[in-house]
C-alpha positions as CSV (number, residue, x, y, z in Angstrom):
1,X,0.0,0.0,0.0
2,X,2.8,2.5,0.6
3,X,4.7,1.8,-2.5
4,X,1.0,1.9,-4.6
5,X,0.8,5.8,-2.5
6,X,4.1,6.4,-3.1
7,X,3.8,6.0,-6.8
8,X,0.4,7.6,-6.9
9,X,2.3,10.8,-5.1
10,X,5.5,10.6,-7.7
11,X,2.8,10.9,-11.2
12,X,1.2,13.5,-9.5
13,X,4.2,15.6,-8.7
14,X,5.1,14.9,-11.7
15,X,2.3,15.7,-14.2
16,X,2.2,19.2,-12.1
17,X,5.5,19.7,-12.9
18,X,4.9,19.3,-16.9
19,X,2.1,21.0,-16.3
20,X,3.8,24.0,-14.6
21,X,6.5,24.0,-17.5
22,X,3.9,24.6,-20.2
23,X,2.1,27.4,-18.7
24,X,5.7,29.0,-18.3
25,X,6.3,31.3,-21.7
26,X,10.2,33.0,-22.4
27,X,9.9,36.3,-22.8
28,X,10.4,36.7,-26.6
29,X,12.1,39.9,-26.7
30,X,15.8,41.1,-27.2
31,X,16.3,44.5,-26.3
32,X,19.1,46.8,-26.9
33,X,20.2,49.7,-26.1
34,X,22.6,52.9,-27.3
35,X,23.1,56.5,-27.2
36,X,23.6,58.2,-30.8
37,X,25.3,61.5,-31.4
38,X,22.9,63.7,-33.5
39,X,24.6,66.9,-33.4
40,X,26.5,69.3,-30.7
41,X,25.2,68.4,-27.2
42,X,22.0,66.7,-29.1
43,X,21.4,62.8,-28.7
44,X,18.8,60.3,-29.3
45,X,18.7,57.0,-26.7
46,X,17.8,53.8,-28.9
47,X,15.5,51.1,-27.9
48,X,16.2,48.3,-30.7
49,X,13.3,45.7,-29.8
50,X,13.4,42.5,-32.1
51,X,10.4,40.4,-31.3
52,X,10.3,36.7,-32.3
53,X,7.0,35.7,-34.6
54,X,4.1,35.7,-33.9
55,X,4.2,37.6,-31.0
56,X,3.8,41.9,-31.2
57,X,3.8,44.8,-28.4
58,X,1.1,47.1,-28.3
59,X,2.0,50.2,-30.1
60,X,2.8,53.5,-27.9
61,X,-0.6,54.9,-29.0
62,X,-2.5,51.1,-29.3
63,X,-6.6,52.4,-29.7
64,X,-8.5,50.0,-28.7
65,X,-10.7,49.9,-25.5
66,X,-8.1,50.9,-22.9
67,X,-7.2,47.5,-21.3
68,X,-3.7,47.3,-24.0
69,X,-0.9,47.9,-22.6
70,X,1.2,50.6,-24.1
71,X,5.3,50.1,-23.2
72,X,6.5,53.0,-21.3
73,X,10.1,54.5,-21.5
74,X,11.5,56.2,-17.6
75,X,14.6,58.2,-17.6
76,X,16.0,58.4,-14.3
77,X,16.7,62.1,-13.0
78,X,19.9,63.5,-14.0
79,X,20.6,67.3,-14.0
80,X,22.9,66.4,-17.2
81,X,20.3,65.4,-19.6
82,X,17.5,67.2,-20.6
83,X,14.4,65.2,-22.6
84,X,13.4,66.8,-25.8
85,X,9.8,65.8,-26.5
86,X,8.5,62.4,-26.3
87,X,9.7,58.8,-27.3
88,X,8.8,57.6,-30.8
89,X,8.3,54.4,-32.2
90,X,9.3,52.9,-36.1
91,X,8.3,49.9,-37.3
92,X,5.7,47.3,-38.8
93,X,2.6,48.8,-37.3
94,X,-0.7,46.8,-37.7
95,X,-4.0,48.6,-37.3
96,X,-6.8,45.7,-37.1
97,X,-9.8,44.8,-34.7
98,X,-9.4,41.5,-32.6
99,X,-12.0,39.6,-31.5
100,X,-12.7,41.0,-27.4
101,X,-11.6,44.2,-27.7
102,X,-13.5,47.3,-29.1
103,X,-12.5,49.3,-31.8
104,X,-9.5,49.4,-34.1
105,X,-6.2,48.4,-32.0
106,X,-2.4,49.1,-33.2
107,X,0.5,46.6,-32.8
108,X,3.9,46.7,-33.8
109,X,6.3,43.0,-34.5
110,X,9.4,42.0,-36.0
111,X,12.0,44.3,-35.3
112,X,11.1,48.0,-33.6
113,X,13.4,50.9,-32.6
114,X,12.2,53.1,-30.1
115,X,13.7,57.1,-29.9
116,X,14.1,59.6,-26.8
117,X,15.4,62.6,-27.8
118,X,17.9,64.0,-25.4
119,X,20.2,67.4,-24.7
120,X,23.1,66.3,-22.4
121,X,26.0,69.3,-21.2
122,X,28.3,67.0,-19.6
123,X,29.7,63.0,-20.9
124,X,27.4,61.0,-18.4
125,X,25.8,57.9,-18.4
126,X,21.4,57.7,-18.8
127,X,19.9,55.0,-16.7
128,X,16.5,54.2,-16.9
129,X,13.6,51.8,-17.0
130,X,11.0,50.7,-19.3
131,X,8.0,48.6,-19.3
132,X,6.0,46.6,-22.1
133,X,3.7,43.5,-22.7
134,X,4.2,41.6,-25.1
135,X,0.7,39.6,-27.0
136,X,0.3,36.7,-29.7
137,X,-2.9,35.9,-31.0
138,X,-3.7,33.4,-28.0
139,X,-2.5,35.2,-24.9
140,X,-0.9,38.2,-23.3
141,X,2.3,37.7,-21.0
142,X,2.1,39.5,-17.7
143,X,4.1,43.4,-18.5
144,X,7.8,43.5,-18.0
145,X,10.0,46.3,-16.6
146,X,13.9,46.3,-17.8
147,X,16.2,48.9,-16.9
148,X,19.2,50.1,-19.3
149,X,22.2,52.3,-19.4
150,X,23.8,53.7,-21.5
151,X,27.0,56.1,-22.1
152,X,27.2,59.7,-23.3
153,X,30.9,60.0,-23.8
């Protein structure tokens, strides 16, 4: 009887354990990051996204009916850089309608460079933060932050 319970008890663990594995998704993103001289003390921070297929991140204006979530860029405070409007986003945007969401929603995949325009007086390093969800067709994985740095020099 204890080797029949014990055995029982093993499959069990067991077939939670597969189970557990194929509820966990990788994040399919590689992000990088770098700081590109536009002129005199003018800069632009890069956000290079490449997202593996079929998955796509919610554009930083997505439509829809306000549940998307939009990926958000955080500088952190530095009295050497100065932001110069707001981060932009190029790539293969996709305006569509999905099924469970209300009006037209906007999507970007493949491979996606975000901008943040930047004044900086002194060579310094810009640290920051960002956050983004990434969707397929199926499912949503739960938003991510990352930070970065990179170097003015």
């Amino acid at each position: 009887m204890k080797l029949l319970n014990g055995l029982l008890l093993f499959m069990m663990v067991s077939m939670m354990s597969i189970n557990a594995k194929a509820q966990i998704t990788e994040d399919p993103t590689n992000w990088k990051y770098e700081v590109k001289k536009v002129s005199g003390n003018k800069y632009q921070v890069l956000f290079h996204l490449d997202i593996k297929e079929p998955w796509h991140i919610w554009s930083l204006h997505p439509g829809g009916d306000g549940y998307e979530i939009a990926p958000t860029f955080t500088l952190d405070k530095n009295p050497n850089v100065k932001l110069v409007g707001k981060v932009t986003e190029k790539g293969k945007a996709t305006t569509t309608t999905m099924t469970g969401i209300d009006g037209k929603i906007t999507y970007l995949s493949g491979k996606i460079e975000y901008v943040q325009n930047v004044t900086v007086t002194v060579p310094c390093k810009i640290k920051g933060k960002h956050m983004y969800q990434v969707c397929n067709d199926k499912m949503c994985l739960a938003p991510k932050d990352k930070e970065f740095e990179v170097e003015v020099k």
